[in-house]
C-alpha positions as CSV (number, residue, x, y, z in Angstrom):
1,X,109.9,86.9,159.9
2,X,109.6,88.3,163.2
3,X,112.2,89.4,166.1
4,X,112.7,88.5,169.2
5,X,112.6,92.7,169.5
6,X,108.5,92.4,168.4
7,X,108.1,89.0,170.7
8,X,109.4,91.0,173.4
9,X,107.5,94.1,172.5
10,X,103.9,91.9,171.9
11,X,104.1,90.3,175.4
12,X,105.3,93.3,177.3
13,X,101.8,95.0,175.7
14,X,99.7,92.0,176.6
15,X,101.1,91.7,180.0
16,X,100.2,95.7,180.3
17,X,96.7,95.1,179.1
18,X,95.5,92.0,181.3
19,X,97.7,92.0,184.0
20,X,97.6,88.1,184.5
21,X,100.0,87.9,187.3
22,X,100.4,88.6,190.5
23,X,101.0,91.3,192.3
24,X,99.8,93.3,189.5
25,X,96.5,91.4,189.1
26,X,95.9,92.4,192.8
27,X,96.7,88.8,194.3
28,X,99.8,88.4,196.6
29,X,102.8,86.8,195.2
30,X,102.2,83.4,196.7
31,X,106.1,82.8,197.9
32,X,108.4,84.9,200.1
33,X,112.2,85.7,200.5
34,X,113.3,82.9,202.2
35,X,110.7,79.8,201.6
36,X,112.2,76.7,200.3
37,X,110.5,75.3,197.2
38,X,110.4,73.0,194.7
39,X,110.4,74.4,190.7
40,X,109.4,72.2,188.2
41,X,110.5,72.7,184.6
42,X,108.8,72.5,181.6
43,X,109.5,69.0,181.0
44,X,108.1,68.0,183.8
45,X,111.7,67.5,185.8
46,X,111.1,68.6,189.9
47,X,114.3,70.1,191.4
48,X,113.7,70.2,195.3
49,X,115.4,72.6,198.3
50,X,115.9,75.7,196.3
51,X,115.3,79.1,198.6
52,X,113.8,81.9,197.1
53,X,116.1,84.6,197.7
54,X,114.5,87.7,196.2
55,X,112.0,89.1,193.7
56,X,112.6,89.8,190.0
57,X,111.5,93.4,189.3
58,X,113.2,94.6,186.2
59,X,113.6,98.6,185.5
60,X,112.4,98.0,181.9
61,X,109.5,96.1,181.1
62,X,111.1,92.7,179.3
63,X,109.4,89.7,178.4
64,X,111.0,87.5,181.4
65,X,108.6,89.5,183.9
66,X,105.8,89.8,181.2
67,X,105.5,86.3,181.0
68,X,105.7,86.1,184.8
69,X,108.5,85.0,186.3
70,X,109.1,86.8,189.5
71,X,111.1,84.8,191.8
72,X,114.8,84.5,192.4
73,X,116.2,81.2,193.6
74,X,119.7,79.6,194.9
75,X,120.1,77.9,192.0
76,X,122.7,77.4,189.4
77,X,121.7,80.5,187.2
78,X,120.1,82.6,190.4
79,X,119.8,85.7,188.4
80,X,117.0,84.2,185.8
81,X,113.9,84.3,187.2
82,X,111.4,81.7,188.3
83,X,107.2,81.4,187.5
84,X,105.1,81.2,190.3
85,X,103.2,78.6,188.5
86,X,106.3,76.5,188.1
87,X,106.6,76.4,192.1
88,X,105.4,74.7,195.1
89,X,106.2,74.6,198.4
90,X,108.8,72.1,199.0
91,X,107.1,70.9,201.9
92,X,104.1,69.9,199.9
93,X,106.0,67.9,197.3
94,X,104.5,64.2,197.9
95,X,107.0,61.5,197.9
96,X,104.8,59.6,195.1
97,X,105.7,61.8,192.5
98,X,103.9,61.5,189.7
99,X,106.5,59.8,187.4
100,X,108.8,63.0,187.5
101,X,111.9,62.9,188.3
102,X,113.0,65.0,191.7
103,X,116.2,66.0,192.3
104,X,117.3,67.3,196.1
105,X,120.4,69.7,196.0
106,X,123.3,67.8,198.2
């Protein structure tokens, strides 16, 4: 039975040994402090209007940054980091959505 301990400890070594994500792949982080976006979780469920509001760059390695979240957002839990490839610009977001669900902050 593994541990979240050796989860944590196999993706922090794979992340060190193919860098997959930016900035440490060379690529610019695609978003900046202060660009609205839309994150999209992982079933598929758009939330709209959210501002990122920093970057997540832990002391430690940890396996929230290993798996490549890097972006903080005004959201309800803004200390847990976002994936770049769970955001888009919300001004790209097209009104035909795809049957998800969007959800605009009031």
């Amino acid at each position: 039975m593994s541990s979240i301990w050796d989860y944590e400890e196999r993706v922090v070594a794979q992340h060190d040994t193919e860098k997959p994500f930016a900035p440490e792949n060379g690529e610019p982080l695609k978003f900046g402090v202060g660009d609205i976006v839309a994150f999209t979780n992982e079933y598929g469920v758009m939330f709209r209007g959210l501002r990122v509001t920093g970057f997540y760059k832990p002391e430690t390695p940890c396996s929230l940054y290993a798996t490549g979240r890097r972006y903080l957002l005004d959201w309800s839990s803004p200390w847990f980091p976002a994936k770049e490839s769970s955001l888009q610009l919300d001004s790209d977001v097209v009104e035909a959505h795809d049957g998800k669900v969007c959800f605009a902050p009031a």
